[in-house]
BAVEXRO-76547 format. One line per 2 residues: number of its first residue (from 1); their letters; for each residue x, y, z of N, C-alpha, C. Coordinates in steps of 0.05 Angstrom, whole numbers, plus 5000, padded with zeros to 4 digits. Example, Ala and Ser with C-alpha at 12.3 -4.5 7.8 and 13.67 -1.06 7.14 Angstrom:
# residues 2
1 = as = 5264:4886:5156:5246:4910:5156:5264:4934:5156; 5257:4955:5142:5273:4979:5143:5258:5001:5157
# end
This chain:
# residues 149
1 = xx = 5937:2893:2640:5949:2879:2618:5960:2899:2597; 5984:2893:2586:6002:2914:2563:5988:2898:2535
3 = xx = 5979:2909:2521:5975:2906:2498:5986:2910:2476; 5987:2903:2450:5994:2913:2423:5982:2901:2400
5 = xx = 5979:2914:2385:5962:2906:2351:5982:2891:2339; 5982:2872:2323:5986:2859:2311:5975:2843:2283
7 = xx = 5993:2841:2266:5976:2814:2250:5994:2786:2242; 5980:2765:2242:5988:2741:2245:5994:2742:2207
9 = xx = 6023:2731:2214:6029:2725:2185:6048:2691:2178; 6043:2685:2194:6049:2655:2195:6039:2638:2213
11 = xx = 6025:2612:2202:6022:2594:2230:6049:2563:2227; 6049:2557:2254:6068:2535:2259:6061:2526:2276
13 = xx = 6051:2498:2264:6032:2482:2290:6014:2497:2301; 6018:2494:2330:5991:2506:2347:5998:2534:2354
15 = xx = 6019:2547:2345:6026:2573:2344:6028:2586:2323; 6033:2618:2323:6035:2635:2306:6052:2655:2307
17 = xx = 6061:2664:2277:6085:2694:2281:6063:2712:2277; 6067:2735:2303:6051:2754:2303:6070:2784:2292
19 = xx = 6063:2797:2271:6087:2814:2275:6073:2839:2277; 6088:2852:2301:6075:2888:2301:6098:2905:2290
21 = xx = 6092:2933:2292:6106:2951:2281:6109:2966:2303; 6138:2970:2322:6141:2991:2342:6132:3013:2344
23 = xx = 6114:3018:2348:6113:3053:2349:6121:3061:2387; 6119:3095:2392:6129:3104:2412:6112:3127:2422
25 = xx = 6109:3118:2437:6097:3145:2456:6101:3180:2463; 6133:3176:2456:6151:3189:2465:6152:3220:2469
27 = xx = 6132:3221:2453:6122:3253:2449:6109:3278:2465; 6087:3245:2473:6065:3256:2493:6079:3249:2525
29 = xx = 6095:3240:2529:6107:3225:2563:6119:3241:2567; 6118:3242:2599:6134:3261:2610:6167:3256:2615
31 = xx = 6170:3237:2617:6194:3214:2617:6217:3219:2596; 6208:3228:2574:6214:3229:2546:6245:3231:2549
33 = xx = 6260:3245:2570:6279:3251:2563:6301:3228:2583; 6293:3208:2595:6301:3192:2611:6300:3170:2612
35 = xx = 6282:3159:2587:6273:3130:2587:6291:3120:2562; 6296:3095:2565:6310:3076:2551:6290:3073:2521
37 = xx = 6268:3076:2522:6244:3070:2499:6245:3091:2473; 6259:3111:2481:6256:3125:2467:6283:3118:2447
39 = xx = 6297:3115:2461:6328:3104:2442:6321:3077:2431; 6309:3064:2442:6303:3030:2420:6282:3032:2398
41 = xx = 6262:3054:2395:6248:3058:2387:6262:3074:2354; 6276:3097:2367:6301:3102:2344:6318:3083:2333
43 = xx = 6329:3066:2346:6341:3050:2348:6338:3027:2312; 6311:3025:2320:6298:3005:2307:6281:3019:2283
45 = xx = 6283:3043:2279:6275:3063:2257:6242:3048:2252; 6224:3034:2266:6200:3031:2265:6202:3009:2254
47 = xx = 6217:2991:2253:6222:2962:2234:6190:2943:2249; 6188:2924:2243:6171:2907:2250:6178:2885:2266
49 = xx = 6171:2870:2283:6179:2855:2304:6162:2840:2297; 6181:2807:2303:6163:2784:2302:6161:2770:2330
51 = xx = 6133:2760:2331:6138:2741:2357:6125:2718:2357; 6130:2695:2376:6115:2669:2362:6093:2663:2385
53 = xx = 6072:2654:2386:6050:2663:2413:6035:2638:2401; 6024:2634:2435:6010:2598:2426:5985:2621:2411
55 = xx = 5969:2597:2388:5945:2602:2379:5922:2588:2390; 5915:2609:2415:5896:2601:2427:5876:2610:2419
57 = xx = 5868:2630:2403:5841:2639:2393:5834:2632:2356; 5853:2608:2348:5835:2599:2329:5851:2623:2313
59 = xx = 5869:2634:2305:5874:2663:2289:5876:2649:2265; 5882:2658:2235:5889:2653:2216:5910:2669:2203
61 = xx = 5930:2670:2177:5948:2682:2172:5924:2704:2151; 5939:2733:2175:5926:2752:2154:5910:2773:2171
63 = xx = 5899:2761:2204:5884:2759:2215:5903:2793:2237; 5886:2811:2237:5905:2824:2253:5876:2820:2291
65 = xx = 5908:2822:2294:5906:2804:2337:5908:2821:2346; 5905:2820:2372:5914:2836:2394:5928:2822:2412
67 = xx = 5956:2822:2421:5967:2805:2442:5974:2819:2457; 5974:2807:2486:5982:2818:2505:5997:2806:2528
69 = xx = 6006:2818:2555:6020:2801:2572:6004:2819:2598; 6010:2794:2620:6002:2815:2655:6022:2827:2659
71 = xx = 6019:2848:2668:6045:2868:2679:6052:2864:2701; 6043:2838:2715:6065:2820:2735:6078:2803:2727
73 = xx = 6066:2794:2703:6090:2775:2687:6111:2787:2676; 6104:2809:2663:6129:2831:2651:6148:2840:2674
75 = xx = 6133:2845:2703:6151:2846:2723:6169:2822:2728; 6170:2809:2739:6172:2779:2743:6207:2772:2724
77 = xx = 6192:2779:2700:6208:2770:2673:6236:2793:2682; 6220:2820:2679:6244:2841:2692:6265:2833:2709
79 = xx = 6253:2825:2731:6277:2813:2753:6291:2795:2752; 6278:2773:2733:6302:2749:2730:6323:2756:2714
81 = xx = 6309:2777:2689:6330:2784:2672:6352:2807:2680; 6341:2817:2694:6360:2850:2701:6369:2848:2738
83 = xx = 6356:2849:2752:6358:2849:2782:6372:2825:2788; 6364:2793:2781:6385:2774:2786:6414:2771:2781
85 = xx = 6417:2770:2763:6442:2784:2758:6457:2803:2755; 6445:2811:2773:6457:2842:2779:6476:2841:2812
87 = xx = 6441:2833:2824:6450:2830:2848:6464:2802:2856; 6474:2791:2842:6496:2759:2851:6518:2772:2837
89 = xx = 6521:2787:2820:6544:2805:2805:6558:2814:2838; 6541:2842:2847:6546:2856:2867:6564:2832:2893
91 = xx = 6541:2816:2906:6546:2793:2930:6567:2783:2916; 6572:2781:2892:6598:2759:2894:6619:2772:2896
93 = xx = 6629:2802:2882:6648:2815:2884:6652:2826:2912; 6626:2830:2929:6636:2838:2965:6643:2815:2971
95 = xx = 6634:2784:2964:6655:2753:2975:6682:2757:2959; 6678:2760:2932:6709:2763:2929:6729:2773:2943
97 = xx = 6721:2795:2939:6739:2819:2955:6747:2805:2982; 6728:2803:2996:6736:2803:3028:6752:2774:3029
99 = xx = 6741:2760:3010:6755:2731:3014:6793:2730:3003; 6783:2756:2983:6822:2752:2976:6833:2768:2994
101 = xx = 6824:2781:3015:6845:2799:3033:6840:2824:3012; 6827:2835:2992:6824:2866:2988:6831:2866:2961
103 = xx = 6846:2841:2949:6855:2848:2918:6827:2853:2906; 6837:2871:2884:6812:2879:2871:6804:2857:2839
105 = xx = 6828:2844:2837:6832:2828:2816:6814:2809:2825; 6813:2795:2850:6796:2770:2848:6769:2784:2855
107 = xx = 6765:2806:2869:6739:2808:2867:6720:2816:2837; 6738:2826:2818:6726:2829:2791:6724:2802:2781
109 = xx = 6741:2788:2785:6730:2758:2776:6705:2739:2786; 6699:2748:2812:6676:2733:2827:6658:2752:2819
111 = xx = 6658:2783:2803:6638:2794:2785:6629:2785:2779; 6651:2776:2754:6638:2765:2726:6633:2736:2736
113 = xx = 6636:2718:2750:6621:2695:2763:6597:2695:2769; 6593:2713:2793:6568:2729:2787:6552:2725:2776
115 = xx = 6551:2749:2753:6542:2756:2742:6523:2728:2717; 6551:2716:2717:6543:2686:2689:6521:2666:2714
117 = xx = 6531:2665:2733:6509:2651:2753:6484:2665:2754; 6482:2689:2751:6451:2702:2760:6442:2694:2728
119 = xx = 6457:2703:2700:6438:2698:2675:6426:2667:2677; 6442:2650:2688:6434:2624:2688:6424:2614:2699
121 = xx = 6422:2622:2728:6395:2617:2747:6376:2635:2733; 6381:2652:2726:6349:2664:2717:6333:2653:2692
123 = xx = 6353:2643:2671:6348:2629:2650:6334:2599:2663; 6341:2588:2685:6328:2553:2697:6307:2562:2697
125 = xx = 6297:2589:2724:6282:2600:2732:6253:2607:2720; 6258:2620:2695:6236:2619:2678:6230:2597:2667
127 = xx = 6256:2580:2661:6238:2557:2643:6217:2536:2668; 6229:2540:2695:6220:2524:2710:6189:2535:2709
129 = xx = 6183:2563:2707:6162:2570:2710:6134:2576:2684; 6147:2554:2668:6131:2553:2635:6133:2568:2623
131 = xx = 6111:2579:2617:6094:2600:2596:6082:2628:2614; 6092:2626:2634:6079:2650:2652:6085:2679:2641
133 = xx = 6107:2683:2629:6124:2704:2624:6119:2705:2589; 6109:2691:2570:6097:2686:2544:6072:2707:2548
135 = xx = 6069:2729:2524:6051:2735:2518:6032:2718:2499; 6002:2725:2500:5980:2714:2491:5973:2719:2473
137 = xx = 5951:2703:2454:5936:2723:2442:5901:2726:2457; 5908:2753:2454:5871:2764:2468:5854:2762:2452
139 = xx = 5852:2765:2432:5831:2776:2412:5842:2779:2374; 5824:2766:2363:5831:2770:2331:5805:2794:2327
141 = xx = 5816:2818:2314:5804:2840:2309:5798:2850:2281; 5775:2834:2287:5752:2826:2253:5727:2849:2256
143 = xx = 5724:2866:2228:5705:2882:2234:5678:2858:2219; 5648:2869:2226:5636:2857:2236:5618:2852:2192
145 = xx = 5620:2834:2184:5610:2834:2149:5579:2857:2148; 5575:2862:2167:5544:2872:2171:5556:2913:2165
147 = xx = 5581:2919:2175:5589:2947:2178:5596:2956:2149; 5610:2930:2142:5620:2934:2111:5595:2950:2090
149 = x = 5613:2960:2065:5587:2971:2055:5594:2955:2021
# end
């Protein structure tokens, strides 16, 4: 499970805005010079991120959480969003092509056909599949009145 700290600063209904503050790894990884994380992380100059997550553990506003997701759901989520439309992008421009006799004009158009078909099956796709791909909350992270001094 991927984790991150958080604190709840709004409730709405049976949910809550959790907001964390990006931080980055980027220092200590070996990756550092190849990964996409390190540019959104700059990107975002450490701004704070909101997210809205059912309140399943009772949290209150103020309350800092821990939420998290399965890293098959984070997979999962990956492919409908990046790989599906990627690969109906690809299949439709080799049908284009071969279907117009070689122009390159209609096969860039069965691209971008493509391409709007894979965001949109992937968009049914998740919703067909709920909350699977929604992070949680794990845990509200309260020190204990007994440690206090």
């Amino acid at each position: 499970m991927i984790t991150e700290t958080g604190k709840v600063v709004a409730l709405k209904g049976d949910r809550v805005w959790v907001q964390t503050i990006r931080t980055s790894a980027c220092q200590s990884c070996a990756a550092r010079n190849g990964c996409g994380q390190k540019v959104l992380a700059a990107a975002s100059g450490g701004r704070a991120n909101q997210i809205l997550v059912t309140n399943s553990i009772n949290a209150r506003v103020g309350d800092e959480v821990t939420i998290g997701i399965d890293e098959q759901a984070l997979l999962g989520a990956s492919l409908l969003v990046y790989a599906l439309p990627l690969i109906l992008m690809v299949a439709a421009s080799v049908v284009g092509h071969q279907l117009s006799g070689g122009h390159d004009g209609a096969a860039m158009l069965a691209a971008v056909a493509g391409l709007a078909l894979g965001f949109f099956a992937g968009r049914k796709l998740q919703r067909a599949g709920g909350r699977d791909y929604e992070p949680h909350l794990v845990r509200v992270n309260r020190i204990a009145p007994e440690n206090c001094l």
